[in-house]
N, CA, C and O atoms as a GROMACS GRO file, in nm:
protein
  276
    1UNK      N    1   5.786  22.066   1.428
    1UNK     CA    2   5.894  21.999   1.494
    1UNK      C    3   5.927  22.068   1.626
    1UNK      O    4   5.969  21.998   1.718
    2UNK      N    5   5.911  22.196   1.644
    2UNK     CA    6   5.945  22.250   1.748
    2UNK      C    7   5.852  22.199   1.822
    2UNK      O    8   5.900  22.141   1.919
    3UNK      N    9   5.718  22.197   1.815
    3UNK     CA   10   5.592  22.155   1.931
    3UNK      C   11   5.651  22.029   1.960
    3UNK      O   12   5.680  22.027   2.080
    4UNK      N   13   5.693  21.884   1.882
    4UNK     CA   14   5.750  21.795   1.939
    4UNK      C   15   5.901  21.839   2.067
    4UNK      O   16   5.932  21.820   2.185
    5UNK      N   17   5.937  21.886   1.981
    5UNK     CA   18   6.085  21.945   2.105
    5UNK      C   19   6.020  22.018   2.240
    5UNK      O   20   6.078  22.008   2.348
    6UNK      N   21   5.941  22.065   2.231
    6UNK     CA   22   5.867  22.133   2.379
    6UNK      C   23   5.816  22.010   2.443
    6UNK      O   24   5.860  21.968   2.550
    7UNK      N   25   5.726  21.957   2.375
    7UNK     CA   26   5.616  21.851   2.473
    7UNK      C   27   5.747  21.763   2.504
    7UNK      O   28   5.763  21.732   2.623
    8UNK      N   29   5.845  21.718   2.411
    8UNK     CA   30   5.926  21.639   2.472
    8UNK      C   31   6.020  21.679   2.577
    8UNK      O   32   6.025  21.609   2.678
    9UNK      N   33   6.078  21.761   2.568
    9UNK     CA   34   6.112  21.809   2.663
    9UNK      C   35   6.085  21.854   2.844
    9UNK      O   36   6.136  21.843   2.955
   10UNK      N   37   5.954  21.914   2.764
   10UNK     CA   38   5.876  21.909   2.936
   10UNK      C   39   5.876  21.781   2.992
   10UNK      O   40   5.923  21.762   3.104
   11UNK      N   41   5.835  21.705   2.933
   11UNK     CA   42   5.801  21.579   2.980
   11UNK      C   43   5.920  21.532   3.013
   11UNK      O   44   5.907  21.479   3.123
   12UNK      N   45   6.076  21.519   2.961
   12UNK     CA   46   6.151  21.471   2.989
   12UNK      C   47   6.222  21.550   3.118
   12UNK      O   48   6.292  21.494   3.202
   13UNK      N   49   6.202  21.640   3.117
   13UNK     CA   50   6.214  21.735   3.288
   13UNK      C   51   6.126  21.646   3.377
   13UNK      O   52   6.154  21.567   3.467
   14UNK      N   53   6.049  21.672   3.342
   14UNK     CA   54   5.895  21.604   3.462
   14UNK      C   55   5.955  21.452   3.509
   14UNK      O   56   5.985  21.435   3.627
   15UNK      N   57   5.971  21.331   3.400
   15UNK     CA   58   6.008  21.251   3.439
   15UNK      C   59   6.127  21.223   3.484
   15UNK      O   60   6.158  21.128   3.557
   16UNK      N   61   6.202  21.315   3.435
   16UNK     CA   62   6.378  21.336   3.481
   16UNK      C   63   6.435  21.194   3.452
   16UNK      O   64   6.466  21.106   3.533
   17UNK      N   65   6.441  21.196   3.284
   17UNK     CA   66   6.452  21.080   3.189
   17UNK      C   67   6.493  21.186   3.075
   17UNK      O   68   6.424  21.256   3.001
   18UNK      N   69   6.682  21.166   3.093
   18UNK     CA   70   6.757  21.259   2.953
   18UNK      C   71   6.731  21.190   2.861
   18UNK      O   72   6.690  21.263   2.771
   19UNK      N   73   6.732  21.042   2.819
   19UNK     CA   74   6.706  21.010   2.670
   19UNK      C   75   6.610  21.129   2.596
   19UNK      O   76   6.644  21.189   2.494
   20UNK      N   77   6.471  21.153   2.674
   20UNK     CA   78   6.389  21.208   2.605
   20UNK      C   79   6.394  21.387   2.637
   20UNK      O   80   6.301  21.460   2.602
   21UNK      N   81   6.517  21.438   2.707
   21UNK     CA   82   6.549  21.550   2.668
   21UNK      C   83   6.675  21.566   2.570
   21UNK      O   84   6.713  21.669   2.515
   22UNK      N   85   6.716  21.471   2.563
   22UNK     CA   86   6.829  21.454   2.393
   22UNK      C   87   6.718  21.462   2.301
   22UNK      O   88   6.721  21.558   2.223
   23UNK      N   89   6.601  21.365   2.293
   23UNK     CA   90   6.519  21.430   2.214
   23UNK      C   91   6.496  21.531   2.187
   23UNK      O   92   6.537  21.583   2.083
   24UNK      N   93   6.427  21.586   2.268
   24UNK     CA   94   6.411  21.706   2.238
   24UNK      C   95   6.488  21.812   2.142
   24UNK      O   96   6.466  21.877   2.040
   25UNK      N   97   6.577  21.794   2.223
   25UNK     CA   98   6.756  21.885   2.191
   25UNK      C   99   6.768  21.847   1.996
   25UNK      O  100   6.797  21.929   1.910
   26UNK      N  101   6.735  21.704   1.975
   26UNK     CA  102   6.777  21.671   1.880
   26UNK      C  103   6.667  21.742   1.723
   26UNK      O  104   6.705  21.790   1.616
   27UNK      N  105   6.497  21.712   1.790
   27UNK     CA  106   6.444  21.798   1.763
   27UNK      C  107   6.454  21.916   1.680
   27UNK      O  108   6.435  21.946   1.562
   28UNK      N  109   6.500  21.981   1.808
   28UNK     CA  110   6.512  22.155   1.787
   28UNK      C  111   6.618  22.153   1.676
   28UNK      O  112   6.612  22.225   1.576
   29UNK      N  113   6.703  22.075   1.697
   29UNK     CA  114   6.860  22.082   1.595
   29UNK      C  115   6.754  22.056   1.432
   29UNK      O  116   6.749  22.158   1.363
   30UNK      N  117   6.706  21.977   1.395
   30UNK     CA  118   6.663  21.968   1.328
   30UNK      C  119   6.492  22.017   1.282
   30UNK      O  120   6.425  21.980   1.185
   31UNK      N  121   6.464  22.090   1.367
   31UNK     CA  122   6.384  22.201   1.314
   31UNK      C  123   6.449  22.306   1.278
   31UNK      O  124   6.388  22.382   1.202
   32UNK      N  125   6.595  22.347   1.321
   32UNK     CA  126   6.664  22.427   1.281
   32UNK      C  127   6.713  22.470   1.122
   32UNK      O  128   6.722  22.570   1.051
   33UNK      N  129   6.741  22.315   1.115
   33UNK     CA  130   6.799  22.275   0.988
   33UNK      C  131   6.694  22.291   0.873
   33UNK      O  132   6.730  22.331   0.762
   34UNK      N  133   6.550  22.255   0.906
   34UNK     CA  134   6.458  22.236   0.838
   34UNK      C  135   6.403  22.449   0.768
   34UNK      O  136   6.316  22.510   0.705
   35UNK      N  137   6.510  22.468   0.828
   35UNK     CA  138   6.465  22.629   0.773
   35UNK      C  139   6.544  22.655   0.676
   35UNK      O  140   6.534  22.766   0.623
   36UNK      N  141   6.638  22.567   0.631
   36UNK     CA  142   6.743  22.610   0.519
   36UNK      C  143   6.698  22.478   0.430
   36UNK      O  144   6.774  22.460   0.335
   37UNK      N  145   6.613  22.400   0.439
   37UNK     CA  146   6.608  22.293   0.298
   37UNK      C  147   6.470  22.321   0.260
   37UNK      O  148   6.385  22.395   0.310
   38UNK      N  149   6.467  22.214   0.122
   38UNK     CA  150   6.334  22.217   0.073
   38UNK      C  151   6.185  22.157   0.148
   38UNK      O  152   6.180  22.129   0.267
   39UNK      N  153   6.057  22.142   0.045
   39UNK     CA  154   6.008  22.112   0.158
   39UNK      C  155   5.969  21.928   0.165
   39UNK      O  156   5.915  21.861   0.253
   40UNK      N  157   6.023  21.890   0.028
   40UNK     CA  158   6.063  21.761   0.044
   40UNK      C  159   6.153  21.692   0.120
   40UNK      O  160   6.141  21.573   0.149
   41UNK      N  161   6.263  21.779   0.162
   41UNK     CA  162   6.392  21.716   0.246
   41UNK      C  163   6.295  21.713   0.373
   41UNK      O  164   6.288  21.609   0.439
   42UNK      N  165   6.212  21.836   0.412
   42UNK     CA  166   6.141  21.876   0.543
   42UNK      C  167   6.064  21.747   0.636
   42UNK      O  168   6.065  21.714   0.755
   43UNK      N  169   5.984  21.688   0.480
   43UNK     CA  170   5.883  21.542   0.538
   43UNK      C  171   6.002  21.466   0.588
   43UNK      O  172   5.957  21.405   0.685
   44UNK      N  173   6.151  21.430   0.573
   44UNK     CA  174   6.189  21.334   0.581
   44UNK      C  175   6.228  21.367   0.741
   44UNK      O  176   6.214  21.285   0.832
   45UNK      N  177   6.289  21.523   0.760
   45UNK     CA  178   6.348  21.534   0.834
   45UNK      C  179   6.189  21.566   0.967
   45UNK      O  180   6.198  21.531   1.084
   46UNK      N  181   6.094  21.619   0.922
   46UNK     CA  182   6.012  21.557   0.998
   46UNK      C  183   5.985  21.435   1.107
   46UNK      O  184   5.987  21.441   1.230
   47UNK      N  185   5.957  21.323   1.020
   47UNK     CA  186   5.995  21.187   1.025
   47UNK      C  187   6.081  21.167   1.131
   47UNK      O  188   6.050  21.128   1.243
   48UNK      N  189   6.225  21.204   1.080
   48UNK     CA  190   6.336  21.190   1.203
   48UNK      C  191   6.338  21.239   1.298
   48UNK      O  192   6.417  21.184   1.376
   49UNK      N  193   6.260  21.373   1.362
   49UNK     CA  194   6.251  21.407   1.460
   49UNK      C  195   6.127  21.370   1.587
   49UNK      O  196   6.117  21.392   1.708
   50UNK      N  197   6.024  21.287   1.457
   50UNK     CA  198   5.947  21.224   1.567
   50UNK      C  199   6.008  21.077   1.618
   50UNK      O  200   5.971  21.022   1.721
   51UNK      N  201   6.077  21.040   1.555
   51UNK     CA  202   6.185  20.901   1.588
   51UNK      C  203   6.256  21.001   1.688
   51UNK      O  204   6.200  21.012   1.797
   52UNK      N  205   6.337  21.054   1.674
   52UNK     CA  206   6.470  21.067   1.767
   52UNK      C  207   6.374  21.130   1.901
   52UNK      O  208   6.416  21.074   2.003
   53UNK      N  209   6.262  21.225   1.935
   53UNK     CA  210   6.228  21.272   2.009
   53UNK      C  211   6.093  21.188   2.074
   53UNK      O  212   6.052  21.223   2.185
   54UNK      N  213   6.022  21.070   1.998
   54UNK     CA  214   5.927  21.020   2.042
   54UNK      C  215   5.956  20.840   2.063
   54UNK      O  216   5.926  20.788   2.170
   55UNK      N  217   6.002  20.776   1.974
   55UNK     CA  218   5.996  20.625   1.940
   55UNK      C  219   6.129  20.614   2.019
   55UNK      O  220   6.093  20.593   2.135
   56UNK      N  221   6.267  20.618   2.016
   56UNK     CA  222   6.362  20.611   2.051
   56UNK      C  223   6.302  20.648   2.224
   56UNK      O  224   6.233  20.557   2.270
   57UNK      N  225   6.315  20.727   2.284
   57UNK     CA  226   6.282  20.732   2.428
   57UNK      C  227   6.185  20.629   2.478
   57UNK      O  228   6.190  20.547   2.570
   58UNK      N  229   6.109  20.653   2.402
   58UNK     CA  230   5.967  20.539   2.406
   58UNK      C  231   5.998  20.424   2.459
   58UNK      O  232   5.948  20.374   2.559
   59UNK      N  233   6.091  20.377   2.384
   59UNK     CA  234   6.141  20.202   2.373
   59UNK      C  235   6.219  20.230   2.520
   59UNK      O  236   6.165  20.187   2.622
   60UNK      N  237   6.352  20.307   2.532
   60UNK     CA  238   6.418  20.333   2.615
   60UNK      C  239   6.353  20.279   2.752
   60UNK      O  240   6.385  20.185   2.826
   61UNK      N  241   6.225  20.397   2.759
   61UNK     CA  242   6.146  20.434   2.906
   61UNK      C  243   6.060  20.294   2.930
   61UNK      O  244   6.026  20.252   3.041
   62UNK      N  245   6.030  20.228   2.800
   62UNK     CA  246   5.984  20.087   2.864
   62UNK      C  247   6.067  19.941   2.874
   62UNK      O  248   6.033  19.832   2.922
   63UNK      N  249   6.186  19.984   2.810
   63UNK     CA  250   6.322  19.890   2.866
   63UNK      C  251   6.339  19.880   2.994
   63UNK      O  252   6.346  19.773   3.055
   64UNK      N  253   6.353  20.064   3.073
   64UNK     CA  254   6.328  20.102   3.208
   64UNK      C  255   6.263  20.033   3.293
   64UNK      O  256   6.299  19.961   3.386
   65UNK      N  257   6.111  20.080   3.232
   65UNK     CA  258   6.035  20.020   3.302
   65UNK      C  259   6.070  19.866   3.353
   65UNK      O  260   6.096  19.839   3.471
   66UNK      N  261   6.067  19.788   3.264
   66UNK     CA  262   6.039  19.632   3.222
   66UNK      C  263   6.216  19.584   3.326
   66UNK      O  264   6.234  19.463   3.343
   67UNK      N  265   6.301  19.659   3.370
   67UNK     CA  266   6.390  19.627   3.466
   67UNK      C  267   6.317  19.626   3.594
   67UNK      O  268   6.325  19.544   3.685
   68UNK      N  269   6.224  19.761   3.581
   68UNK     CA  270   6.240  19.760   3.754
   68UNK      C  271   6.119  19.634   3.797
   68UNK      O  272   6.133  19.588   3.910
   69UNK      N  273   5.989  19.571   3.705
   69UNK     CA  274   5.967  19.497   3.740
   69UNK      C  275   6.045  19.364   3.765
   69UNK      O  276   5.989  19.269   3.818
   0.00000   0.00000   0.00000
Protein backbone atom coordinates (compact mmCIF):
# COMPACT_ATOMS: atom_id res chain seq x y z
CA UNK A 1 0.00 0.00 0.00
CA UNK A 2 2.66 2.33 0.62
CA UNK A 3 4.23 1.75 -3.11
CA UNK A 4 0.61 2.76 -4.25
CA UNK A 5 0.80 6.07 -1.95
CA UNK A 6 4.32 6.99 -3.55
CA UNK A 7 3.58 6.29 -7.30
CA UNK A 8 0.38 8.12 -6.52
CA UNK A 9 1.54 10.74 -5.20
CA UNK A 10 4.43 11.56 -7.44
CA UNK A 11 2.29 11.50 -10.09
CA UNK A 12 -0.23 13.64 -8.48
CA UNK A 13 2.65 16.40 -7.92
CA UNK A 14 3.73 15.95 -11.59
CA UNK A 15 0.27 16.44 -12.84
CA UNK A 16 -0.67 18.95 -10.11
CA UNK A 17 -4.11 17.04 -9.77
CA UNK A 18 -4.95 16.91 -5.60
CA UNK A 19 -7.70 14.33 -6.08
CA UNK A 20 -4.82 11.93 -6.68
CA UNK A 21 -2.62 13.37 -3.91
CA UNK A 22 -5.69 12.79 -1.34
CA UNK A 23 -5.04 9.52 -2.67
CA UNK A 24 -2.21 9.07 -1.86
CA UNK A 25 -2.59 10.70 1.68
CA UNK A 26 -5.50 8.32 2.01
CA UNK A 27 -3.30 5.42 1.14
CA UNK A 28 -0.66 5.98 3.58
CA UNK A 29 -3.59 6.48 6.33
CA UNK A 30 -4.50 3.17 5.62
CA UNK A 31 -1.35 1.41 5.25
CA UNK A 32 -0.97 2.76 8.57
CA UNK A 33 -3.88 1.20 9.93
CA UNK A 34 -3.09 -2.02 8.18
CA UNK A 35 -0.18 -2.53 10.86
CA UNK A 36 -2.56 -2.95 13.76
CA UNK A 37 -5.25 -5.51 12.04
CA UNK A 38 -5.35 -8.94 10.85
CA UNK A 39 -4.33 -10.15 7.70
CA UNK A 40 -7.83 -10.74 6.52
CA UNK A 41 -9.05 -7.17 7.45
CA UNK A 42 -5.52 -6.25 5.36
CA UNK A 43 -6.99 -7.78 1.71
CA UNK A 44 -9.97 -5.62 2.28
CA UNK A 45 -8.23 -2.66 3.32
CA UNK A 46 -5.87 -3.30 0.49
CA UNK A 47 -8.67 -3.16 -1.95
CA UNK A 48 -9.65 0.28 -0.54
CA UNK A 49 -6.59 1.85 -1.02
CA UNK A 50 -6.24 0.94 -4.59
CA UNK A 51 -9.91 2.53 -5.05
CA UNK A 52 -9.30 5.64 -3.04
CA UNK A 53 -5.65 6.17 -4.55
CA UNK A 54 -6.12 4.68 -8.17
CA UNK A 55 -9.99 4.28 -9.58
CA UNK A 56 -11.46 7.32 -7.79
CA UNK A 57 -8.77 9.90 -9.37
CA UNK A 58 -8.91 7.89 -12.47
CA UNK A 59 -12.56 8.66 -13.17
CA UNK A 60 -11.98 12.24 -11.72
CA UNK A 61 -8.84 12.99 -14.28
CA UNK A 62 -11.01 11.71 -17.19
CA UNK A 63 -14.21 13.73 -16.16
CA UNK A 64 -11.33 16.51 -16.47
CA UNK A 65 -10.26 15.57 -19.32
CA UNK A 66 -13.68 14.96 -21.21
CA UNK A 67 -14.54 19.00 -20.10
CA UNK A 68 -11.74 20.44 -21.64
CA UNK A 69 -12.61 18.74 -24.92
Amino acid sequence: MLLYAVGSFVTGRTLKFPPLVWGAVGSWLLALLSTFTSFDLNMLLCGAAIIVSYIIPGYLLRNKYRKQL
